[in-house]
C-alpha positions in Angstrom: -39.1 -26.9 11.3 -39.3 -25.3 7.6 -38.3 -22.4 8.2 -35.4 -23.7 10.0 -34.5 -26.0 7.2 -35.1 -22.6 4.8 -32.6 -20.6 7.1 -29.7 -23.9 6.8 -30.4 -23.6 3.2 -29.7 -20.2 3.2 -26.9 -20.6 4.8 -24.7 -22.6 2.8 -25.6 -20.9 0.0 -24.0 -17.8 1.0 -21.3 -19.8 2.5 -20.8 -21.2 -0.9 -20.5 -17.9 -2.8 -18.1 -16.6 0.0 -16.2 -20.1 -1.1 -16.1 -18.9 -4.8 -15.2 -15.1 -4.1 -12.2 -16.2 -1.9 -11.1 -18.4 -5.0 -11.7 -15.9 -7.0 -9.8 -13.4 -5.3 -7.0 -15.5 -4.9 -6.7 -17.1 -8.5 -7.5 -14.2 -9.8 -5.9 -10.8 -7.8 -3.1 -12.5 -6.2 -2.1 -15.1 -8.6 -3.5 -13.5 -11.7 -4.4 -16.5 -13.0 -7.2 -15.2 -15.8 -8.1 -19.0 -16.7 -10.0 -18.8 -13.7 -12.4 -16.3 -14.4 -13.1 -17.8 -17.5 -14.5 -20.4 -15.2 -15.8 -18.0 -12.5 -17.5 -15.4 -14.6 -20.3 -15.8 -16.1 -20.4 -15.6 -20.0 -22.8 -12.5 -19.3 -21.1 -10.8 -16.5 -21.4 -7.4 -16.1 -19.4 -5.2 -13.8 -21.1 -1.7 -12.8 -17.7 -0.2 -12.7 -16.1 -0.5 -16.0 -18.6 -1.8 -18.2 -20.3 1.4 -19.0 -19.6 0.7 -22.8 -21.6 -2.4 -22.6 -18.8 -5.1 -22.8 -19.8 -8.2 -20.6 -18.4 -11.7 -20.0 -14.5 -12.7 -18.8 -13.1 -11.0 -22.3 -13.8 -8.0 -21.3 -12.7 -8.5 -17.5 -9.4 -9.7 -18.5 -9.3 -6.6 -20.8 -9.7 -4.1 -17.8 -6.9 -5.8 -16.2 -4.3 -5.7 -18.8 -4.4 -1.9 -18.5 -4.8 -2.2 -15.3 -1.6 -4.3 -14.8 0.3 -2.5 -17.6 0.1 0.3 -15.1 0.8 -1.3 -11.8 2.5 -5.0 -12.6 3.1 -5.6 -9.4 -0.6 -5.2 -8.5 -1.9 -7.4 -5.8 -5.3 -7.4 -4.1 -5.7 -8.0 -0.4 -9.4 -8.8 1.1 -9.9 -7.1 4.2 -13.6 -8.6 5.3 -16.2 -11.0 3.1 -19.8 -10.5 4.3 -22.1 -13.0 2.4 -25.8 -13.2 2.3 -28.3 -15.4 -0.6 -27.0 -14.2 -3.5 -24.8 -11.4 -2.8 -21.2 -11.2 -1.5 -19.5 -8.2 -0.4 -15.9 -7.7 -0.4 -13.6 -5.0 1.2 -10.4 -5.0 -0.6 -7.2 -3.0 -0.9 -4.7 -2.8 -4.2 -1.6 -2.5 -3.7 1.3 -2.2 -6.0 3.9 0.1 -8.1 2.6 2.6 -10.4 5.6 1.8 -12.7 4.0 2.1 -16.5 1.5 4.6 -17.9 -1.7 5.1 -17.0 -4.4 6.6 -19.2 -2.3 10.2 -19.5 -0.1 9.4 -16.5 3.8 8.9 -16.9 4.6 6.1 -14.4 6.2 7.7 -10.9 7.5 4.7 -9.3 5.3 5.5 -6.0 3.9 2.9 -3.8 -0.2 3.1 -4.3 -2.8 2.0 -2.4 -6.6 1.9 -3.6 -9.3 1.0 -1.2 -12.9 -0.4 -2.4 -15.9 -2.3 -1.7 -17.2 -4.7 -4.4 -20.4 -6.3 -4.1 -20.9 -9.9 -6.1 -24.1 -11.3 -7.3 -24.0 -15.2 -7.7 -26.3 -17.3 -10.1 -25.1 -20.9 -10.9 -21.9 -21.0 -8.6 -20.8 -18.1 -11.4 -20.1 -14.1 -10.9 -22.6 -13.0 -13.0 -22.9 -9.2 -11.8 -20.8 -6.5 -9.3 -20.7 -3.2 -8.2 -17.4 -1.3 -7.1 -16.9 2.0 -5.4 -13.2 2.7 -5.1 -10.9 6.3 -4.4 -9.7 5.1 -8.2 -10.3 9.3 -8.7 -8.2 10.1 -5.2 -5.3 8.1 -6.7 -5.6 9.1 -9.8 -4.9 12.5 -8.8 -2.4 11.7 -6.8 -0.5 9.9 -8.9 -0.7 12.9 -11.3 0.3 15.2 -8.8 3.2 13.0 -8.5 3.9 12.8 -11.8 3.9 16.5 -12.2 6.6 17.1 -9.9 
């Protein structure tokens, strides 16, 4: 019967965090409502993707995303599947929007783009407090250059 009660446990843990990630998502890559990841974020998260300079916490979230959206306003995430186990909750997700302002060296072509990635979430306290993203961001990088070239 412990174990049992251990697996229920389990359970709605991870159906808990898969609560908080759909929030998230929504608040946050649909609405782009950045008060919420002030709530959602822990003050030391730390994302494996753009953190590489050793920034942490919602500041510097919200400070990847202003490029981000300088480049692509119209940016809007969609959330293909949401797999969630313990601690962890994996997300396959899609960005779509305009590239309509510039973009690190990249003069803004007006294209349609599409990046595809899978982010993985670890949870402690009901707050993101670590992820991991692998994206194409290179793919469309280049070929948003490419068209910009043209």
């Amino acid at each position: 019967m412990e174990t049992f009660e251990k697996e229920i446990e389990t359970s709605e843990i991870a159906a808990s965090n898969k609560e908080l990630i759909k929030r998230f998502y929504h608040g946050v890559y649909v609405e782009w409502k950045m008060e919420l990841a002030d709530q959602v974020l822990s003050p030391q998260f730390t994302s494996h993707d753009w953190s590489n300079d050793g920034s942490t916490g919602p500041q510097a979230f919200r400070d990847y995303y202003v490029t981000l959206r300088l480049a692509i306003p119209d940016a809007r995430y969609e959330v293909d599947d949401i797999i969630a186990e313990n601690d962890k909750v994996v997300v396959r997700w899609r960005l779509l929007g305009t590239h309509k302002g510039r973009y690190q060296d990249i003069a803004p072509t007006g294209r349609a783009v599409t990046l595809k990635g899978i982010a993985i979430y670890r949870v402690e306290s009901s707050q993101l407090i670590e992820r991991w993203v692998v994206s194409d961001l290179y793919g469309l990088l280049e070929e948003i250059r490419g068209f910009s070239a043209q």
